[in-house]
Structures are given as structure tokens and as C-alpha cells.
C-alpha positions in Angstrom: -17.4 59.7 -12.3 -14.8 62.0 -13.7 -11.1 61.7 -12.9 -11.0 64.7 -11.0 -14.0 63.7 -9.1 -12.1 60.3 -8.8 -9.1 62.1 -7.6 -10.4 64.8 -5.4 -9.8 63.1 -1.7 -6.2 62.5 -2.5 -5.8 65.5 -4.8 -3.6 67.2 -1.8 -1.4 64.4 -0.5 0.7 65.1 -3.7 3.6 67.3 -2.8 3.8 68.9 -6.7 0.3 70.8 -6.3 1.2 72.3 -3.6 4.9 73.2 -4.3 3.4 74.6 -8.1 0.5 76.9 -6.2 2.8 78.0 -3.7 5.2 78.9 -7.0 2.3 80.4 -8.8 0.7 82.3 -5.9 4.7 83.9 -5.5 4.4 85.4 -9.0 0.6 86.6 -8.7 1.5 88.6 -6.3 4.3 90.2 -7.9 2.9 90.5 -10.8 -0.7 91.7 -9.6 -1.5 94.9 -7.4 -3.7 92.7 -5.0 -5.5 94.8 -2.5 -7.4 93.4 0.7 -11.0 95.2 -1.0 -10.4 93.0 -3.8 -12.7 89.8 -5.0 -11.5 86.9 -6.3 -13.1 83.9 -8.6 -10.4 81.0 -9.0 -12.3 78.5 -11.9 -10.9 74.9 -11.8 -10.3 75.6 -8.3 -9.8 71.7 -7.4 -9.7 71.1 -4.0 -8.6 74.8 -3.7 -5.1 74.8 -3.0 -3.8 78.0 -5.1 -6.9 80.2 -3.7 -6.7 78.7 0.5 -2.6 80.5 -0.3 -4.2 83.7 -1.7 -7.3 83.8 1.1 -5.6 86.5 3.0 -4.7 88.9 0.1 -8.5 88.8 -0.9 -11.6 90.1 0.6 -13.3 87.1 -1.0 -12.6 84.7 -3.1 -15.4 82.4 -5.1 -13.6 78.9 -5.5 -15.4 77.5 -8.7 -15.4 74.2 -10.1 -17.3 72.1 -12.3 -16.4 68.5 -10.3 -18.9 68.3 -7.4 -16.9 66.0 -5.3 -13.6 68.3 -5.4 -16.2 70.9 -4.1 -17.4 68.8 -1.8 -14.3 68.7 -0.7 -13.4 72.5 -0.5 -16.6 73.0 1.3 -14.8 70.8 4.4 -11.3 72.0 3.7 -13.6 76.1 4.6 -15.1 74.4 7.3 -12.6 73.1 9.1 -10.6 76.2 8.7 -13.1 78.6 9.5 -12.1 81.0 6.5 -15.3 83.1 6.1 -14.1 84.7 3.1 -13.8 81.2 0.8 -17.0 80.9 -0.7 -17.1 77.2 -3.3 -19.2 76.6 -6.6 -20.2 73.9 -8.0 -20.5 75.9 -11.5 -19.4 75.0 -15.1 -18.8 78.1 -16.4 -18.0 76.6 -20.1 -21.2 75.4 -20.1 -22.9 78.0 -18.8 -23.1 81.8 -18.3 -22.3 83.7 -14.4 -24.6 86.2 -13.7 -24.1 86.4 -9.9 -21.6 89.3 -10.0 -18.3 90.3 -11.0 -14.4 89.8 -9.9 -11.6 92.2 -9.9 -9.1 89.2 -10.1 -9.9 85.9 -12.0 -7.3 83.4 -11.9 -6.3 79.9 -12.8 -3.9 76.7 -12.9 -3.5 74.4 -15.6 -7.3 74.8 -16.4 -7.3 76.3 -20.1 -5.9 72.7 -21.4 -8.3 70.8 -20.2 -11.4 73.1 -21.6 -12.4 72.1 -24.7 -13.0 75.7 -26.3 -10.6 78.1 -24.2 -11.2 81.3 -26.0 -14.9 80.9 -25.2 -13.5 80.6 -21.4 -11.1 83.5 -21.7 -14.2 85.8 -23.5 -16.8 84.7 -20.3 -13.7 85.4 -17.9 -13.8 89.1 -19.7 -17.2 89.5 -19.4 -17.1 88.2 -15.8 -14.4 90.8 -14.5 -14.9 94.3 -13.3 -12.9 96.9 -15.4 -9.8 97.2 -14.5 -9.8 94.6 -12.9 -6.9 91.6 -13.6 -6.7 87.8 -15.2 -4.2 85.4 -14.3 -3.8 81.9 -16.2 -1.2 79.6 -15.5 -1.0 76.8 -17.7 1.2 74.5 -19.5 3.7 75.7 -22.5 3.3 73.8 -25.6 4.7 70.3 -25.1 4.4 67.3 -27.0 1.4 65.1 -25.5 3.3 62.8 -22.7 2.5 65.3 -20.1 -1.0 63.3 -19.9 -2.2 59.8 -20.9 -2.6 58.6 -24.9 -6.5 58.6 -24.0 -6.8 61.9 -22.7 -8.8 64.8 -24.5 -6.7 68.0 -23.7 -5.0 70.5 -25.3 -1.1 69.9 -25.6 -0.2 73.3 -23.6 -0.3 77.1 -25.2 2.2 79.5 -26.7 1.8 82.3 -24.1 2.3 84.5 -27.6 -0.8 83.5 -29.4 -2.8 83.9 -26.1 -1.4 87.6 -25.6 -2.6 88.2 -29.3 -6.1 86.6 -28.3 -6.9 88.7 -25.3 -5.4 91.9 -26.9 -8.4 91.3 -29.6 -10.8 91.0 -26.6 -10.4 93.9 -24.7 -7.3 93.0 -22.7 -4.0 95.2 -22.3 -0.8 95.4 -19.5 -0.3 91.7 -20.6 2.7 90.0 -19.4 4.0 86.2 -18.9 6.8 84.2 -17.5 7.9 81.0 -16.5 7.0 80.2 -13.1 7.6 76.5 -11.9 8.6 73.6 -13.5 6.8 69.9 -13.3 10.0 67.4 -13.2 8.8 63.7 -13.8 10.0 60.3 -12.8 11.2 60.1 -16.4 13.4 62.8 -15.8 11.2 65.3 -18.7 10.2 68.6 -17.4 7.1 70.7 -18.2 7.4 74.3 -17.4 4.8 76.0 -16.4 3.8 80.0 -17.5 2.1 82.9 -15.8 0.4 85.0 -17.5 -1.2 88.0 -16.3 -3.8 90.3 -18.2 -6.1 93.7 -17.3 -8.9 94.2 -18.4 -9.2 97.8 -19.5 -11.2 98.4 -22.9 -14.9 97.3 -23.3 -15.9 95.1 -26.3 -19.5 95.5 -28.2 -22.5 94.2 -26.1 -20.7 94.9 -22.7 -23.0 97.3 -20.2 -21.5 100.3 -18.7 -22.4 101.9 -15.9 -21.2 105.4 -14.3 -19.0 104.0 -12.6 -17.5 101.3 -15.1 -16.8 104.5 -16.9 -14.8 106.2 -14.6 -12.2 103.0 -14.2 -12.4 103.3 -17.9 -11.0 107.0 -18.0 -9.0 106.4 -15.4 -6.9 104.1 -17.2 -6.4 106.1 -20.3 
């Protein structure tokens, strides 16, 4: 059993995951031009706390997640609200390749540190998103490893620079970050916490485009 699968029926008794998603979900939505047409994939969903915040600005919203017991848990969390439009996946898209469709938004919190190639994650998010249409990763700045336990295989945060540079090379543009909540500890240390927002707006070599993908294209010339 994974930690997260380990953690998923508590996962929303601790005040911090909610306060960060309702922090983060405030900033999407400034920074995004959501519109109610729109479709939504959240990967690393959890329990789903960032996308149940975002379910009314969305005409859908695929809550993907490679922990089948946080799932599980989502799939009761859509039942027992009766939101038609929250649709959960067990999926690992690291792993493996989505082919059921496209999103105009893609978003995400605190996922990319815990991937273990995150550029191959931000290419299948690119390939995954309708033109024009918008990332958004929120993740930890670069800190110095106490943020998780000794043992733990993640990546120690990201310069919000160096990712800019990385999805400018693939086929990203409009890309803008800032600072949107702050984890305070016991200890007293703080981790803050970036958003960073992306569109998608060029195509890269082996990308299909269709009339319409074409016409978005133009249009954002």
C-alpha cells in the first residue's frame, strides 16, 4: 500500500489541504479565463479537494489519480454530492499515455515533486490539452529536503524560472507564476507555495491538427 493510499480516508480532516486548495483555486481563477463550456483534468487529484472548489466553473472536470483507494474515495465524496459533472480516474498518466480525449484546462497541486520524470509529465500534459487551452501547476519552490521525510523519493521543489524556460521549449507561451499560499509547520519553517499558469498556443512536431485546431492556432497569433 502506498502512503497516499494509506492516507486517503483521512486525507481531508487536515485543515492545510483545504485552506492551500481554497488559496490555489483563488489564484486559478484570476489568473485563468475559466468559462462554464470548459473541461477540466486535475492529475494527482487526491481525494479531490482543489477540483470539488472548481466543479462549478467547469463543465466537467476528470479527477485523475494513480492511488486507487484516494479514488475510491472521490468516487463517494461524487456520490454523496450528486455532482454529475466530476468524473474520477484511476489513471497513471506517467506511466502511461491518455487517449480518451482532450482538456482545455489541466491543473495541479504539489504533484510535479513527487513524479519521478516531470518534464515527461508536463510534455503528456501538452499533448493532452486542446490548443489554446491552459496549464496550471502548483507546486513547491525549491526548499532544502525537510519539507518531507529523510526516506522519501521526491524532488526538493522547482524554480518556477527553469520551468517557464521548459514549457516555452514545448510549445507553451502567456506563462506567468506567483506565490500563492504558504505551508507553516509546527517547527515554525514555512514552504511557499507557487502558481504557475501556462497556454498552450504553438504545436510541436508529431502533434495532429485538425481544421479546427487550426483556427485556435490563428486565432492566437
Amino acid at each position: 500500500m502506498s502512503e497516499f493510499d494509506a492516507r486517503a480516508h483521512e486525507w481531508d480532516n487536515n485543515p492545510v489541504h483545504w485552506e492551500r486548495s481554497e488559496a490555489i483555486a483563488k489564484n486559478l481563477l484570476e489568473m485563468i479565463p475559466v468559462g462554464s463550456n470548459m473541461k477540466a483534468m486535475e492529475y494527482g487529484a487526491g481525494t479531490g479537494i482543489l477540483s470539488f472548489i472548481l466543479s462549478q466553473n467547469f463543465s466537467e472536470i476528470t479527477l485523475m489519480d494513480n492511488s486507487s483507494t484516494m479514488v475510491n474515495v472521490m468516487h463517494e465524496k461524487v456520490k454523496k454530492s450528486q455532482l454529475n459533472n466530476m468524473k474520477p480516474l484511476f489513471f497513471d498518466l506517467e506511466h502511461s499515455n491518455y487517449n480518451n480525449g482532450k482538456f482545455d484546462c489541466i491543473f495541479s497541486q504539489m504533484l510535479l515533486h513527487h513524479v519521478t520524470d516531470p518534464v515527461l509529465v508536463l510534455d503528456k500534459f501538452y499533448h493532452i490539452l486542446n490548443p489554446g487551452g491552459y496549464l496550471a501547476v502548483s507546486d513547491l519552490y525549491p526548499e532544502d529536503g525537510s519539507f518531507h521525510n529523510p526516506d522519501a523519493k521526491v524532488h526538493y521543489g522547482f524554480d518556477p524560472n527553469k520551468l517557464t524556460e521548459i514549457l516555452k521549449n514545448n510549445g507553451f507561451s502567456n506563462i506567468e507564476y506567483k506565490t500563492c499560499y504558504n505551508i507553516k509547520r509546527d517547527s515554525g519553517k514555512e514552504y511557499p507555495i507557487f502558481l504557475l499558469v501556462a497556454k498552450k498556443v504553438f504545436f510541436k512536431s508529431g502533434d495532429t491538427i485538425g481544421k479546427d485546431d487550426l483556427l485556435i492556432e490563428i486565432e492566437n497569433i
